[in-house]
N, C-alpha and C positions, 0 to 999 in steps of 0.2 A: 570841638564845635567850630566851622564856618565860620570867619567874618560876618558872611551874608547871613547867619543863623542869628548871632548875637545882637544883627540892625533888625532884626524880627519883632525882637521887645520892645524895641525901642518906634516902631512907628504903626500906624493905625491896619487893622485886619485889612487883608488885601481884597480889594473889589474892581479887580481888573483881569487878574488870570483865572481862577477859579470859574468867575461866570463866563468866561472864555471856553475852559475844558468842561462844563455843565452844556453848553449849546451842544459840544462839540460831540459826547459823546451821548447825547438826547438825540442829535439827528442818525448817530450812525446805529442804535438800536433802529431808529425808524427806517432807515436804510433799511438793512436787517431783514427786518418786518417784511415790508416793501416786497422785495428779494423772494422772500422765502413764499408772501400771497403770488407773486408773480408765477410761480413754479407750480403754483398746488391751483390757478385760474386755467379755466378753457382758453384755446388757444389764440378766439379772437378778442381776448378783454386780456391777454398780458401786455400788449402794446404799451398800454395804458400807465402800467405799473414799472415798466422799462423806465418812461420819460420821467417818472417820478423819481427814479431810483439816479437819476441824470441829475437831475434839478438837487436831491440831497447830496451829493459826491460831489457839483460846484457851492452850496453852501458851507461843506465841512472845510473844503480847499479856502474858501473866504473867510474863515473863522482860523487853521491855520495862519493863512498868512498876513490877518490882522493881531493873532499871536507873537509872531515872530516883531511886527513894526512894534508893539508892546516891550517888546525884549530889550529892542534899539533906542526908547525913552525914557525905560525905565531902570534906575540905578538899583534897588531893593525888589526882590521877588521874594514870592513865599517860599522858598526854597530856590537849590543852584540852579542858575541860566543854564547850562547844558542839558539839566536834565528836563526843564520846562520846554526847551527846543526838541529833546530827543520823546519826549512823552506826544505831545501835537503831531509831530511828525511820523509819528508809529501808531497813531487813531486815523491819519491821515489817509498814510497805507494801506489801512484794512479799506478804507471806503474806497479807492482806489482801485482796487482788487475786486470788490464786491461789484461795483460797476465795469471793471470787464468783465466778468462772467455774464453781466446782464447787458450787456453791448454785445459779446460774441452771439449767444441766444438770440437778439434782435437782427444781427447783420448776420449770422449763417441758417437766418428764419430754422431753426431748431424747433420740429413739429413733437415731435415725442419728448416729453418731459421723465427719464429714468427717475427708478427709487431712487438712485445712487446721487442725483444732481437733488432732488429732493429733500432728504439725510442731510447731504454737506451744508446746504442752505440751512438748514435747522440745525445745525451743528455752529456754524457761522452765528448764528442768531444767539443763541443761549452763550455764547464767549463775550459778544460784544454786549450782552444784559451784565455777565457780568465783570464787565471792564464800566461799565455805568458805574455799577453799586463802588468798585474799589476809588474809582478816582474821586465819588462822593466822600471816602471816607479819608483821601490826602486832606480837606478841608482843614479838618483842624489835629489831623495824626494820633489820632484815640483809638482807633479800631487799627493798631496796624496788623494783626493776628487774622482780622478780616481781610484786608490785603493778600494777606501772606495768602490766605487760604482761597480767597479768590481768583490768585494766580497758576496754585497748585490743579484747582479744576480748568482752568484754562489750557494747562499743560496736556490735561490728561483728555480734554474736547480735541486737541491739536492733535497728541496720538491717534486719537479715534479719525479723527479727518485723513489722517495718513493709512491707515486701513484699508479705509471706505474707498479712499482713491484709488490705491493699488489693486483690490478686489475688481472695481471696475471697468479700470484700464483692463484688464485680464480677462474678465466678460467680454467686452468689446474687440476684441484683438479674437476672442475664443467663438463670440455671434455675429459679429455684423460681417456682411461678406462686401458692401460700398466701403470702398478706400474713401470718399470726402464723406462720409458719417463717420466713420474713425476720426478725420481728420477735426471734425464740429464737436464732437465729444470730448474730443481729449483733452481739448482747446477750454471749455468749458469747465472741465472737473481740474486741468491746470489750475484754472484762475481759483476757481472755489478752495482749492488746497495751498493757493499762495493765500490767500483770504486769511484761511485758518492760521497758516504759519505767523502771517502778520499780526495778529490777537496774540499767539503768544511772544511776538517781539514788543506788544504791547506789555503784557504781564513781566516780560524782562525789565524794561524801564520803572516798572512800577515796585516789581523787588528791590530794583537797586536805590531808589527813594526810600522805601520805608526801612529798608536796613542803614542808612545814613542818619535815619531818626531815633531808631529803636534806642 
């Protein structure tokens, strides 16, 4: 057991990081959401859903980086400093990723919305619901089995993103005869497949917490 483990007992439930990674990973399902409505709206109402998906990826980024100032005052965390830095930082990512995919769409005006871009977003989405439910369940470290197995589906969303991508790079290279529609596509299902990767660099951090507890 930690130092930092045994000053746990010793002083009052933390109410500082937890409702830090509660905002954090509230707004990136709504991201998410956001993301996923934007791909399945008619062409002149995803505008709409872009600026939204903007406005959530600078609140997660301010909820980060009011994280880390947290880190810098505070001597006791509810668990090790690295891993409260590496866990923010890897929710961060995702939202990060999810808003390039929804800025390349905005700036390369991407009129045709693929199943494939479609999928990924809804693949995207159901990882980061459940990167919600696990990091609810660090609170108070009773569900770590839920964890575990939170992560294991996240693994197995992140294979299927990897799939889906490759399938459709392969379509595309196989259908489209415009080199800058290759080039707007690819660019797209990039970001949505670093997206996904990023969810499971999520569920990395989240393994290595709950096996520190187990």
């Amino acid at each position: 057991m930690s130092i930092n483990s045994i000053f746990q007992f010793l002083v009052p439930k933390d109410k500082k990081f937890f409702p830090l990674f509660e905002q954090a990973t509230q707004n990136l399902v709504h991201l998410a959401e956001t993301l996923h409505e934007a791909v399945n709206a008619p062409k002149n109402k995803r505008d709409e859903y872009f600026t939204k998906v903007e406005e959530l990826e600078g609140i997660i980024e301010g909820i980060a980086h009011r994280t880390n100032l947290e880190l810098s005052k505070n001597f006791i965390t509810p668990f090790d400093r690295e891993d409260i830095y590496s866990l923010i930082t890897a929710i961060d990512d995702v939202a990060d990723y999810m808003y390039g995919a929804a800025s390349r769409m905005r700036l390369y005006q991407v009129e045709k919305i693929t199943k494939s871009i479609r999928k990924m977003t809804e693949i995207n989405l159901e990882a980061c619901q459940l990167i919600q439910g696990a990091v609810a369940d660090l609170k108070d470290m009773k569900n770590l089995k839920g964890i575990a197995d939170a992560c294991k589906k996240i693994n197995k969303l992140e294979n299927k993103s990897d799939s889906v991508f490759d399938k459709a790079v392969a379509d595309i290279f196989e259908n489209e005869t415009d080199a800058i529609n290759v080039i707007k596509y690819k660019e797209v299902l990039a970001a949505l497949e670093s997206a996904a990767d990023k969810c499971k660099g999520v569920a990395n951090v989240l393994e290595s917490i709950a096996v520190k507890h187990s």
